[in-house]
LOMIZA-689212 format. One line per field, with one value per residue: chain; x, y, z of N, C-alpha, C in turn; residue in one letter. Coordinates in steps of 0.02 Angstrom, whole numbers. Last residue first. Example, Ala and Ser with C-alpha at 12.3 -4.5 7.8 and 13.67 -1.06 7.14 Angstrom:
lodren: c(A A);
n_u: c(642 660);
n_v: c(-112 -284);
n_w: c(354 390);
ca_u: c(684 615);
ca_v: c(-53 -225);
ca_w: c(357 390);
c_u: c(645 660);
c_v: c(2 -165);
c_w: c(394 390);
kolke: c(S A);
This chain:
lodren: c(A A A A A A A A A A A A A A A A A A A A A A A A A A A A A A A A A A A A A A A A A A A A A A A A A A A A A A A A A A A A A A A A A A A A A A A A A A A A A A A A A A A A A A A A A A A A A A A A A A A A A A A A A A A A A A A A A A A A A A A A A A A A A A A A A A A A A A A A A A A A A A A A A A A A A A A A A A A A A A A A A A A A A A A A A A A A A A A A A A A A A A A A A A A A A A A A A A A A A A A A A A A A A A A A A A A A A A A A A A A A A A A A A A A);
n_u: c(4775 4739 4609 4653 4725 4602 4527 4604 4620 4492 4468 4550 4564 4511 4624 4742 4782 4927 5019 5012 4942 4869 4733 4572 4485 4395 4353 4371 4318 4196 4205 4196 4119 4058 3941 3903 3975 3992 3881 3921 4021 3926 3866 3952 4000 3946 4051 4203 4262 4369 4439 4477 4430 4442 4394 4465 4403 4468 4536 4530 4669 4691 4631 4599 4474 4482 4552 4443 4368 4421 4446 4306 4253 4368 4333 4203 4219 4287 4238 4274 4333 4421 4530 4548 4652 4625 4709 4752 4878 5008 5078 5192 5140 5032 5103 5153 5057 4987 5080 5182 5265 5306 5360 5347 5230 5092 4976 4824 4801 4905 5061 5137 5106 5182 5166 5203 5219 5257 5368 5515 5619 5568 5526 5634 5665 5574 5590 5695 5641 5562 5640 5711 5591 5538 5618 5659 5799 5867 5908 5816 5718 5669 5615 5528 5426 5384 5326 5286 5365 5464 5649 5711 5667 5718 5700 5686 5655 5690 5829 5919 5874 5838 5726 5699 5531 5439 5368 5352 5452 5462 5363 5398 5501 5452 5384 5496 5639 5818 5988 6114 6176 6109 5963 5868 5702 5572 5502 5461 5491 5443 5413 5404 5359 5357 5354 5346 5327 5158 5106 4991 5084 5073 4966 4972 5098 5041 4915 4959 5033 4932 4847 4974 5008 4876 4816 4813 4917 4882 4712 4672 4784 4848 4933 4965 5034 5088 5171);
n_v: c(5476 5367 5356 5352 5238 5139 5199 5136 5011 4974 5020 4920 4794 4733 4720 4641 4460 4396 4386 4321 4179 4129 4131 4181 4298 4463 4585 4750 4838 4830 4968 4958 4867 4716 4646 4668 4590 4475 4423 4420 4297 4216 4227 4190 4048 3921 3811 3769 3771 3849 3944 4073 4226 4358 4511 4646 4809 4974 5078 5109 5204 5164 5098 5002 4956 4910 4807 4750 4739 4639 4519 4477 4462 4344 4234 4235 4196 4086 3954 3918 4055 4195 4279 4457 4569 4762 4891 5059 5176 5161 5211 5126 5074 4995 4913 4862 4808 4716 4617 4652 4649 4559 4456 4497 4481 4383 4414 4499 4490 4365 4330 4508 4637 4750 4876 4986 5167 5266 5318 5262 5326 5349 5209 5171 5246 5201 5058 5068 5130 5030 4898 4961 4968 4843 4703 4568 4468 4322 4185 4119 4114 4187 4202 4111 4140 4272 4208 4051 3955 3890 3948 4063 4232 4401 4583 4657 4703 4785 4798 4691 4710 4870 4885 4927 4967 4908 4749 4617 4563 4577 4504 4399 4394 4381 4240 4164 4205 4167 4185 4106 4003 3945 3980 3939 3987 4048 4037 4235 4401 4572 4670 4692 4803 4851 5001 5119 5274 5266 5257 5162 5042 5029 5005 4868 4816 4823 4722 4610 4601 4603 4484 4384 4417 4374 4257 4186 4102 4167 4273 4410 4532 4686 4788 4970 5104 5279 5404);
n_w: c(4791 4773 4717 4603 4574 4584 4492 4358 4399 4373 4234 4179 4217 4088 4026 4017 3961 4073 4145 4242 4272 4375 4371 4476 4398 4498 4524 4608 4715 4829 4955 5135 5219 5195 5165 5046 4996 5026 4965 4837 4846 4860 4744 4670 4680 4693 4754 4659 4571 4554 4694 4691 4632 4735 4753 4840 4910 4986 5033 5189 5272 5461 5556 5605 5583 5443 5464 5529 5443 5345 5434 5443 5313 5264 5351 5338 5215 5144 5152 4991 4919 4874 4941 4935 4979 5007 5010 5102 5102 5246 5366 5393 5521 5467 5403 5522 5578 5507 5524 5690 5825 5948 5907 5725 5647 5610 5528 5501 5391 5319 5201 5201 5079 4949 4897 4755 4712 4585 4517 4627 4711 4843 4855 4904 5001 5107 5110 5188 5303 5361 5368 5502 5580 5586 5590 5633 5670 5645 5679 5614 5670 5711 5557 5564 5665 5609 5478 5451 5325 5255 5273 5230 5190 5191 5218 5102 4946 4885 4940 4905 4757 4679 4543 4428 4329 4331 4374 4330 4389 4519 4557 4549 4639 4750 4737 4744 4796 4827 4872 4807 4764 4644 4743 4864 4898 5048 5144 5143 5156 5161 5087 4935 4808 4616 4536 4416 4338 4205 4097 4109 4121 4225 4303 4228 4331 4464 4432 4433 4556 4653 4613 4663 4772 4841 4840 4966 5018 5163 5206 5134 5125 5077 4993 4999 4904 4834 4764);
ca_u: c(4815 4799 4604 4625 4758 4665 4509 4578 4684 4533 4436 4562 4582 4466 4597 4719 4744 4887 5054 5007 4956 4955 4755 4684 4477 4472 4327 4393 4363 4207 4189 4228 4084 4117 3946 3829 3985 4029 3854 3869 4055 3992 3811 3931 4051 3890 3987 4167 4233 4315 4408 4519 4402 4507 4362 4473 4433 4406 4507 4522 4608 4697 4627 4684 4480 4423 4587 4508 4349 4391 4522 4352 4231 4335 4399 4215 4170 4307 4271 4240 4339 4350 4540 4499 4612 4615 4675 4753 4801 4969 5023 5208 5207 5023 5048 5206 5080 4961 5072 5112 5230 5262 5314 5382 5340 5146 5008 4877 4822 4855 5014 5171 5116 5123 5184 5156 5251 5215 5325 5457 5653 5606 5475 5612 5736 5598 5527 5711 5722 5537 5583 5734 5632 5501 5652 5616 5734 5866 5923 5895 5774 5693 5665 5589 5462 5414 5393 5261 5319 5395 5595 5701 5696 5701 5687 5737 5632 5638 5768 5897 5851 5888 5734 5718 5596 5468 5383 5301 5464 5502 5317 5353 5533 5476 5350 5447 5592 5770 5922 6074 6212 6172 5978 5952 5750 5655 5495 5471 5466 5455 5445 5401 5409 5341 5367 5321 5385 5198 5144 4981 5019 5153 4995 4926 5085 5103 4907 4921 5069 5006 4835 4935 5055 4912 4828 4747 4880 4930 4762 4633 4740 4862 4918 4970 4994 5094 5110);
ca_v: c(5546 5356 5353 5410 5281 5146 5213 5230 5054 4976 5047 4966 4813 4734 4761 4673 4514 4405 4445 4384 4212 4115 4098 4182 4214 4396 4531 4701 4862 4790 4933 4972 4938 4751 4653 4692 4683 4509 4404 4474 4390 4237 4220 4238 4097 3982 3804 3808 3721 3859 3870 4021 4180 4328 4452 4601 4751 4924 5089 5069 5214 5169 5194 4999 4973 4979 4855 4756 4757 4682 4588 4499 4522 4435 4291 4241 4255 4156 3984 3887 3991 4178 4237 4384 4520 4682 4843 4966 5162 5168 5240 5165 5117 5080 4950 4878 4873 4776 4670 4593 4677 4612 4445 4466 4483 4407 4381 4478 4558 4387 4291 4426 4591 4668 4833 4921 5077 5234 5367 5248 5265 5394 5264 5135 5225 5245 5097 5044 5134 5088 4918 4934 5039 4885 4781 4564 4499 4402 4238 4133 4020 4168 4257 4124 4109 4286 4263 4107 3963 3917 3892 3974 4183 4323 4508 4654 4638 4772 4871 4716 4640 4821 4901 4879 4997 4964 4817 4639 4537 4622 4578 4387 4385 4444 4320 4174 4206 4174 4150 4162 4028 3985 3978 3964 3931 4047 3986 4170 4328 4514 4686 4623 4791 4806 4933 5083 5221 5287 5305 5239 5051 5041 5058 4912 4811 4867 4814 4650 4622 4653 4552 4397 4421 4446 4281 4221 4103 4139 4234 4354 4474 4629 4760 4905 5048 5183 5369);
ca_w: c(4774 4810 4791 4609 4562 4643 4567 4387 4417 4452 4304 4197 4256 4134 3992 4074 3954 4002 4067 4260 4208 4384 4340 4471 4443 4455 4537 4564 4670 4777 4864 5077 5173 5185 5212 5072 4955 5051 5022 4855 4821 4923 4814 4656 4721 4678 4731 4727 4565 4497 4668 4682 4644 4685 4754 4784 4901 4943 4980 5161 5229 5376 5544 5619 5640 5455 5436 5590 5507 5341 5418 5500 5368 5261 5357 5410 5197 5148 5209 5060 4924 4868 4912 4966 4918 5047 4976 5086 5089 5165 5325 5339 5522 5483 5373 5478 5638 5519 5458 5635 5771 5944 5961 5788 5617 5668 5535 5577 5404 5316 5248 5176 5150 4970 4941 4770 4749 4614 4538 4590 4647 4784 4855 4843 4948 5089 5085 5128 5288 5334 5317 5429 5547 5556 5630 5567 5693 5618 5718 5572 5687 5756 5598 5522 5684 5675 5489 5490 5384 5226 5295 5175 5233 5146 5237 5139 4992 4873 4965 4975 4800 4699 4633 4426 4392 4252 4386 4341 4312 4488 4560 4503 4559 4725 4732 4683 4807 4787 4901 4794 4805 4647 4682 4843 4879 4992 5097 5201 5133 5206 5128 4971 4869 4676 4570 4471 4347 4274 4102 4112 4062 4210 4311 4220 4254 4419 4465 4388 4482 4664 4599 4573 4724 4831 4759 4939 4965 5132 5214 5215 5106 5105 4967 5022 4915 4860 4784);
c_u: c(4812 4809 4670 4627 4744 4718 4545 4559 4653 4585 4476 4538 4597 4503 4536 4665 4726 4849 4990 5037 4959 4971 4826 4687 4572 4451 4391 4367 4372 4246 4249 4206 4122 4096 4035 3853 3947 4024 3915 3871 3978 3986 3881 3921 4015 3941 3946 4086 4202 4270 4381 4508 4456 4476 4422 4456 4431 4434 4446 4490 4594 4662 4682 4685 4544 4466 4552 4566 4422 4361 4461 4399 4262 4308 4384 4294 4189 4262 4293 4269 4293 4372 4463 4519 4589 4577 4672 4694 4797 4908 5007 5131 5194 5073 5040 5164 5126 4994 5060 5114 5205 5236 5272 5338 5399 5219 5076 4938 4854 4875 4948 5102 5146 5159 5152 5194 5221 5248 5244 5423 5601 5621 5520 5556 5691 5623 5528 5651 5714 5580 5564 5702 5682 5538 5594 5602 5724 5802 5938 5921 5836 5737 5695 5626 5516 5461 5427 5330 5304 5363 5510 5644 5664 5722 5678 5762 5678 5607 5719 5837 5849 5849 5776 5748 5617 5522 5435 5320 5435 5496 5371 5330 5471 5502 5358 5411 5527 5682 5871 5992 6173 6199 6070 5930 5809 5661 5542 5475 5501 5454 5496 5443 5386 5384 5346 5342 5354 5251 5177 5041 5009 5135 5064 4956 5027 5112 4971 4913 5017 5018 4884 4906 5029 4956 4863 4743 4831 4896 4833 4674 4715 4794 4903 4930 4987 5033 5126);
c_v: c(5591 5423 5386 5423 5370 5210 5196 5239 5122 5003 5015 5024 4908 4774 4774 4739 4574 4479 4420 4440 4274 4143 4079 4108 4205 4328 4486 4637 4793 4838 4873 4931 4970 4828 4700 4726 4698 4594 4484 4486 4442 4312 4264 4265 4182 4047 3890 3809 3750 3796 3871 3953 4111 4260 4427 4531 4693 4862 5013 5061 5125 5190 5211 5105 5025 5001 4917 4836 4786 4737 4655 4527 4544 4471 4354 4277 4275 4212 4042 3909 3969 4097 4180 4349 4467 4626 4775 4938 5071 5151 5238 5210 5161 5113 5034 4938 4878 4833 4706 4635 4617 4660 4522 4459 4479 4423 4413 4442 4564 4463 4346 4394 4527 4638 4769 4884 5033 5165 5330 5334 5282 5399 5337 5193 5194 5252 5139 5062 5109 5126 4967 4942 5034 4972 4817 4652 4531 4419 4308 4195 4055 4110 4250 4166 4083 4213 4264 4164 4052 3884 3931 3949 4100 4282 4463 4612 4608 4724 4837 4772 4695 4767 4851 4906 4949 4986 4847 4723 4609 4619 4621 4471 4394 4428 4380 4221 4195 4164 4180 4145 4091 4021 3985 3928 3987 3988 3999 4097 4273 4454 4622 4624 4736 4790 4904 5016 5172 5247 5325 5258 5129 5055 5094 4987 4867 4864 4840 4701 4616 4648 4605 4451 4415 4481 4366 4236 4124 4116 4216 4322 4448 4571 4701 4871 5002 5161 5296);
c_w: c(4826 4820 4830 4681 4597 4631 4593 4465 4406 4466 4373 4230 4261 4190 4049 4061 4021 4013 4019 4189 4234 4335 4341 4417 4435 4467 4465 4570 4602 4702 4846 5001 5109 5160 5256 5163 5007 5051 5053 4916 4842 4917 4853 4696 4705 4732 4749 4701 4626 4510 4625 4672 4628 4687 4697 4796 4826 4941 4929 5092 5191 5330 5502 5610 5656 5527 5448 5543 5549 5397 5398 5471 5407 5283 5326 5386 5292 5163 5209 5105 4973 4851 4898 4906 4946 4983 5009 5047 5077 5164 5287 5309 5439 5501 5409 5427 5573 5539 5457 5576 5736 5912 5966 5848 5664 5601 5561 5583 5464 5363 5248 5231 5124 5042 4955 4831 4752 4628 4587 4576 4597 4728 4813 4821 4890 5025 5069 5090 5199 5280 5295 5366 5478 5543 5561 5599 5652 5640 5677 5607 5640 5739 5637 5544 5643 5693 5543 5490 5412 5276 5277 5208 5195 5191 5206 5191 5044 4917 4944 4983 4881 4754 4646 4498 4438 4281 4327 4327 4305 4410 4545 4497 4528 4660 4726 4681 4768 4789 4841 4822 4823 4706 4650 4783 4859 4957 5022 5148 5149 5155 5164 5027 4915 4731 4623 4466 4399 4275 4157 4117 4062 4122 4273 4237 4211 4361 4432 4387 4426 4581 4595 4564 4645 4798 4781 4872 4950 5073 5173 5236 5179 5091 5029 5010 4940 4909 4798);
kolke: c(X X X X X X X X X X X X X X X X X X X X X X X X X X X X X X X X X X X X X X X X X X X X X X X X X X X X X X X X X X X X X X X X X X X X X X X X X X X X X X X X X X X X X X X X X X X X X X X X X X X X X X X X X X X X X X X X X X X X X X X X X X X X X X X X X X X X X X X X X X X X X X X X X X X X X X X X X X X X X X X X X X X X X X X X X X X X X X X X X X X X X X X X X X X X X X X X X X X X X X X X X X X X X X X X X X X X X X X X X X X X X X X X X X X);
């Protein structure tokens, strides 16, 4: 079983829900990990490029997925994929991905994928997340990053993922401003206007080993949806 994981935008919290989810799932008794097909804004470490988000969804995972399959694209400069790719003359090859999706999917009894950016964000001039999403046919989750201005990007992926002819199992209110004014209103404004369910409501803290006791109706319906 597996999962894609994408968002409205670049910091939405995809990497905070992604590893609350494998953690929880790793809670029921399943083998599962996290895959980061793509990532962009590296640091070398030792000679060792290094990513914070795949380190955060390997701490995260019960199955220790080698670097190249978990995340087979890394790149330093923290920008757009298609144009990391172009400046480290590696084209960003959705068979590659699949290739290694593969191999990890054998590994797990359950995958977690997380995009990289939002549901359009380019991997080359002529794929985007989306077209990677539906190369691999997974069921998707969409996390809103609940802030001033998230209710136009949510409808819209929300729409486009409805459109792509995926399954859209629902979404994640990830509230990122605590200072935002009446993020309740938003989160209603969205349930009324997203057909897929309101699966989860979070405020991100960057703590992905505290309490997950609330998550566990989300992992029964993501578990249930996936089957």
């Amino acid at each position: 079983m597996s999962i894609f994981i994408t968002g409205t935008d670049t910091g939405c919290g995809k990497t905070y829900v992604s590893a609350l989810l494998i953690r929880a799932i790793a809670m029921q008794g399943l083998q599962v990990a996290g895959m980061k097909p793509v990532a962009t804004g590296a640091e070398k470490l030792e000679d060792q490029l290094i990513h914070e988000d795949d380190q955060i969804l390997l701490k995260a995972s019960n199955v220790a997925l080698g670097q190249k399959l978990r995340n087979p694209y890394l790149f330093t400069p923290a920008c757009s994929p298609h144009i990391a790719a172009l400046e480290a003359n590696e084209p960003i090859r959705l068979d590659k991905i699949v290739d290694a999706y593969n191999l990890c999917k054998i590994a797990t009894d359950y995958l977690v994928v997380e995009g990289v950016g939002g549901w359009r964000a380019p991997l080359s001039a002529s794929d985007s997340v989306a077209d990677l999403a539906t190369i691999l046919g997974l069921p998707v989750i969409l996390v809103v990053g609940v802030k001033l201005g998230c209710i136009n990007h949510a409808v819209l992926t929300a729409e486009a993922i409805k459109a792509s002819g995926l399954r859209f199992l629902g979404w994640v209110a990830n509230v990122l401003d605590p200072l935002m004014h009446d993020p309740e209103r938003n989160i209603s404004y969205l349930e009324s206007k997203i057909e897929s369910p309101l699966l989860l409501r979070c405020e991100f803290s960057g703590d992905t080993n505290g309490d997950i006791e609330p998550m566990d109706n989300f992992v029964k319906q993501v578990l249930n949806a996936a089957e």
